[in-house]
C-alpha positions, 0 to 999 in steps of 0.5 A, a space after each residue: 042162820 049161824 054164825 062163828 065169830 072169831 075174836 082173834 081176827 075179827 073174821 065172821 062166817 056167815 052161814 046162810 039158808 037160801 030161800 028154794 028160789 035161789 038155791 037152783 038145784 044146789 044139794 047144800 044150801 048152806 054157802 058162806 058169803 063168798 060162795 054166794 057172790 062167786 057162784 052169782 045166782 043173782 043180779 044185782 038190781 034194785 028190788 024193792 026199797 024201805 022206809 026207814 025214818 028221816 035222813 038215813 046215815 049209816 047201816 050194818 048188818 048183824 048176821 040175822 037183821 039190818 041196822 040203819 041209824 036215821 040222823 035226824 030222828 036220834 035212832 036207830 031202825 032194825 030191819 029184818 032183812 028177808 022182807 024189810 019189815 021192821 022189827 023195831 026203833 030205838 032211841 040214841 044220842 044226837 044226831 047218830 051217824 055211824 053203826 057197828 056190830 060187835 057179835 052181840 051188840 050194835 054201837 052207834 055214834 051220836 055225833 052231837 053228843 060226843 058219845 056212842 050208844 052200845 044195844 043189845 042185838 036181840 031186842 034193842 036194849 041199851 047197855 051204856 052210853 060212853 064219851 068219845 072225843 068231838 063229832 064221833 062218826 064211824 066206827 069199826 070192831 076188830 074182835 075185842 074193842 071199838 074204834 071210833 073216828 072222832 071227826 072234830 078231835 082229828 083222833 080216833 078213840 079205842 073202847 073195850 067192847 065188854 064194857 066200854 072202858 076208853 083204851 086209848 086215843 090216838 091222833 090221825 090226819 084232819 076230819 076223820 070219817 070212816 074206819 077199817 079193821 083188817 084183821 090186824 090192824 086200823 085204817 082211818 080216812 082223814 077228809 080234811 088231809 087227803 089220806 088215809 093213817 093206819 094204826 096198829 090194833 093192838 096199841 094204836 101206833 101210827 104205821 103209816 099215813 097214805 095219799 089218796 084222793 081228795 077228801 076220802 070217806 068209806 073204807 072197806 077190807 076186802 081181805 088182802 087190800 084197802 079200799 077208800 072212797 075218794 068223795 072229792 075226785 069221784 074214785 076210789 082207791 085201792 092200796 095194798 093192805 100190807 104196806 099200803 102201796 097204790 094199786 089203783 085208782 078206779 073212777 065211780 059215780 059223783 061224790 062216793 061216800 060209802 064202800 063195800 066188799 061183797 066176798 068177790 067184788 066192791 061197791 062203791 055208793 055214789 052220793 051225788 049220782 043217786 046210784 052204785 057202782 059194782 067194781 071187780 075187786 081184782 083188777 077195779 073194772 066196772 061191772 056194773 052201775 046202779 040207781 038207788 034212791 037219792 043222796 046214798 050214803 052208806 052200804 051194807 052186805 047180808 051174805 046175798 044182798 047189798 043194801 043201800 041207805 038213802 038219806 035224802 029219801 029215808 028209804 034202803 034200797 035192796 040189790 
């Protein structure tokens, strides 16, 4: 597998070898995710699920493997993602919650420490642990440096990446959960104000604050628009990434956490209904519902599959 990272704008190409199965009397079996997902040579359906350790929060995928933070242990399990076998587990802070891959190294949030954990992809390694504000929860890389949302401190914290030097901190709406980078700049859900703020990347300057639906949580970047996962309405939101202007609203499963974005579509995971809802990312329509295993919190996409994190079972789910 290879991988061209562009720091600029924060965009990974994945180039990803097929296995015979799915490769269908294609000549070149090397496609990008986009391609994959446009040319549909496979239907999403729950495949098998993993064991990963007690209560599952958080997954990213680092172009090769799986990273899943399981909260009540203080680790995070690396997966490897053709077969699920697991390649390693390795210790962070206190009660970890959220997970984000720099093209190097996997950053976790240890909400109880008020720190993130920075590894080595490769083997695991951990290169430093650094402060954060109150309750850090999600985090998102926009080519150079890490946001991370501090849940108790109503800010989001911004860190070098190379060596976690804090650049800033800035304040957002109340309780913020997730983040989003679109190439330019930082989107941020506030559970506890019912909106969602976006910051300019390059110095945290405050560009907007939006209505969504009751108390928002995943957010995803689907290349022109925001999508935000509204746990209190059961919808999901879609606003126009340029001035942040609605453009649907679209109704899921009970209580959605997390959200996203295949190269084609969204998917939406459905905390309360146990399931996954696959939504058209060009006009919101339901392709699809899917049961996984209970209390899925968060999501992640590998270039061919979409895996689910079920906290209540401590498994993934594979679609």
């Amino acid at each position: 597998m290879l991988k061209n990272w562009s720091a600029r704008g924060a965009v990974v190409i994945l180039l990803v070898s097929l296995p015979a199965w799915a490769q269908g009397g294609v000549t070149n079996s090397t496609k990008n995710p986009e391609q994959i997902a446009t040319l549909h040579w496979y239907t999403a359906n729950q495949t098998t699920a993993f064991s990963v350790g007690t209560n599952p929060y958080g997954v990213a995928f680092d172009g090769a493997n799986l990273w899943v933070v399981t909260n009540y242990n203080n680790s995070v399990t690396k997966l490897r993602t053709n077969d699920g076998t697991v390649l390693g587990t390795f210790a962070v802070g206190q009660s970890p919650i959220g997970v984000a891959y720099d093209g190097a190294n996997i950053w976790v949030s240890n909400s109880n420490s008020n720190t993130v954990s920075k590894l080595r992809a490769s083997d695991g390694t951990e290169l430093g642990t650094f402060s954060t504000g109150q309750n850090p929860n999600g985090l998102a890389f926009d080519g150079a440096n890490l946001w991370v949302a501090n849940s108790s401190s109503n800010n989001v914290t911004k860190l070098r990446a190379s060596d976690g030097t804090v650049l800033g901190t800035f304040t957002t709406g109340t309780y913020p959960t997730h983040v989003a980078f679109d190439g330019v700049n930082v989107w941020v859900t506030n559970v506890g104000s019912n909106n969602v703020t976006k910051l300019r990347g390059s110095n945290g300057s405050v560009l907007g604050t939006f209505n969504v639906g009751n108390a928002p949580r995943g957010v995803a970047f689907d290349g022109a628009n925001i999508w935000i996962a509204n746990s209190g309405s059961n919808t999901v939101s879609k606003l126009r990434a340029s001035d942040g202007s609605v453009l649907g609203t679209f109704t899921v499963g009970s209580v959605p956490y997390g959200v996203v974005f295949d190269g084609a579509n969204v998917w939406v995971v459905n905390f309360a209904s146990s399931s996954v809802t696959k939504l058209a990312s060009s006009n919101g329509a339901t392709l699809g519902t899917f049961n996984v295993g209970g209390g899925p919190e968060d999501a992640a996409f590998d270039g061919a599959d979409v895996w689910v994190v079920n906290a209540n079972d401590g498994t993934i789910s594979k679609l």
